[in-house]
N, C-alpha and C positions, 0 to 999 in steps of 0.2 A: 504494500500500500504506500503512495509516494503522498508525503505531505508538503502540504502549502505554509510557509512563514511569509510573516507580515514583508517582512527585509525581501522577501521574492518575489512578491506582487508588488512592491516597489520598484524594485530593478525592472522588471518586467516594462510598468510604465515608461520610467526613463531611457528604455532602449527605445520602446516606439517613438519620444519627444525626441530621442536620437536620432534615428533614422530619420525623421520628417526631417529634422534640424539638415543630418547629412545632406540628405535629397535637394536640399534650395526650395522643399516646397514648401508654402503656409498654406491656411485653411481658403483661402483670396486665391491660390492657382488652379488652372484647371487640370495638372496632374492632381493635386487632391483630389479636387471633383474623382473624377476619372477613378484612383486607387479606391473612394468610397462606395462608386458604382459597383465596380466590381467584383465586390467582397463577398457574393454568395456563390459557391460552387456550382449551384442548379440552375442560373439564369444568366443570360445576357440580354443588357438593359439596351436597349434603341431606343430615343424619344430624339427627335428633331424637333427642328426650331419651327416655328408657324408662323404668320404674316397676316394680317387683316386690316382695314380701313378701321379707324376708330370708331367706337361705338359700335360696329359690327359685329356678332359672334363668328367664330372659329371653330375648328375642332382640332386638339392635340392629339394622336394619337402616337401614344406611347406602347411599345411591345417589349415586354419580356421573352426572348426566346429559353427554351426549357433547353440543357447540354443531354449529350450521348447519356445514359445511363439514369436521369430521372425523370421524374413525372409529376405533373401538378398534382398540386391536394386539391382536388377539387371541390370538394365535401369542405373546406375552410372557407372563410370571408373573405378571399383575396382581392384589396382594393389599394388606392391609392389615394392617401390625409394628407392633413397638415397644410395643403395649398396655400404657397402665399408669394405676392409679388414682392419683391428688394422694393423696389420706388414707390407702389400702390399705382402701378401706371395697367394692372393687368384685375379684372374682376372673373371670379368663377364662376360656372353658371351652377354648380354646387361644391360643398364643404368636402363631400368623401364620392369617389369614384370608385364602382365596382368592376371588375377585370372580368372580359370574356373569356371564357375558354377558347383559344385557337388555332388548329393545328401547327404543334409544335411552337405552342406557348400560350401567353396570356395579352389579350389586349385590352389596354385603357383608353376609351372615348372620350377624354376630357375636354368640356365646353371652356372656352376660357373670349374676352373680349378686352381687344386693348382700350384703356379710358383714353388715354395723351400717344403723342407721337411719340417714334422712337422705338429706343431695343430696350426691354425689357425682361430682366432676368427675373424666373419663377425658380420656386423649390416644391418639395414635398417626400415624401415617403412612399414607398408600394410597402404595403405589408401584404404579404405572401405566404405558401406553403408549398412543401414538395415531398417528394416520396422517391429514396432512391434503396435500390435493391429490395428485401420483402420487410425491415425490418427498419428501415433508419428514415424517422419522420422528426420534419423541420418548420419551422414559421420564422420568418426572416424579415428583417425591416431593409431597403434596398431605397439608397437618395434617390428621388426624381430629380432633374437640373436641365433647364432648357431657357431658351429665347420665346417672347411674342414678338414680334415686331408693331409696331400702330403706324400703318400707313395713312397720308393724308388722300 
């Protein structure tokens, strides 16, 4: 049985602020971004940026591709929270979005409308599930990170 001391989940820490430190990256680059998207073994995250006339609705569609060896939890609530615009320049047309099942992943329909012109960077969360081999089951939180654009 391997135990955990306090002194170990401390180093632990300071190696991650380490490597971030190494890397040249802060929470402000988009290789973070990027390392944060990536952090679940069962998905790869696709969301492109979207473009509308202000005051328009849109539609983001964000896809999780499911990798070689698992499978959605389907039977789980997999959706995507937390929505929110950096500037307040982007309004949703709801709070929490629910993911379709799609072959060979999950898609989110997110309605979204730019208020102002310009680029506008959005955030959120997919929380998700998967299922890989017969026995190893997961729910995962997974950034969303994208553009609106507000065209005039």
């Amino acid at each position: 049985m391997m135990q955990h001391s306090r002194a170990g989940s401390m180093l632990v820490r300071f190696s991650a602020f380490t490597l971030i430190g190494a890397l040249g990256t802060s929470p402000a680059s988009p290789g973070f971004e990027q390392a944060q998207a990536d952090q679940s073994p069962a998905y790869v995250v696709e969301v492109p940026d979207v473009s509308a006339k202000v005051g328009e609705p849109a539609v983001l569609h964000a896809t999780l591709r499911i990798r070689e060896g698992y499978r959605v939890l389907e039977s789980y609530n997999n959706r995507a929270i937390e929505l929110s615009s950096f500037d307040d320049g982007v309004a949703f047309e709801r709070p929490v979005v629910r993911g379709t099942i799609q072959e060979g992943g999950l898609d989110f329909a997110i309605g979204v409308r730019p208020t102002k012109p310009g680029r506008h960077p959005i955030n959120g969360y997919f929380r998700v599930g998967y299922i890989h081999g017969t026995d190893e089951l997961a729910m995962v939180s997974l950034r969303l990170i994208a553009n609106v654009n507000g065209t005039e």
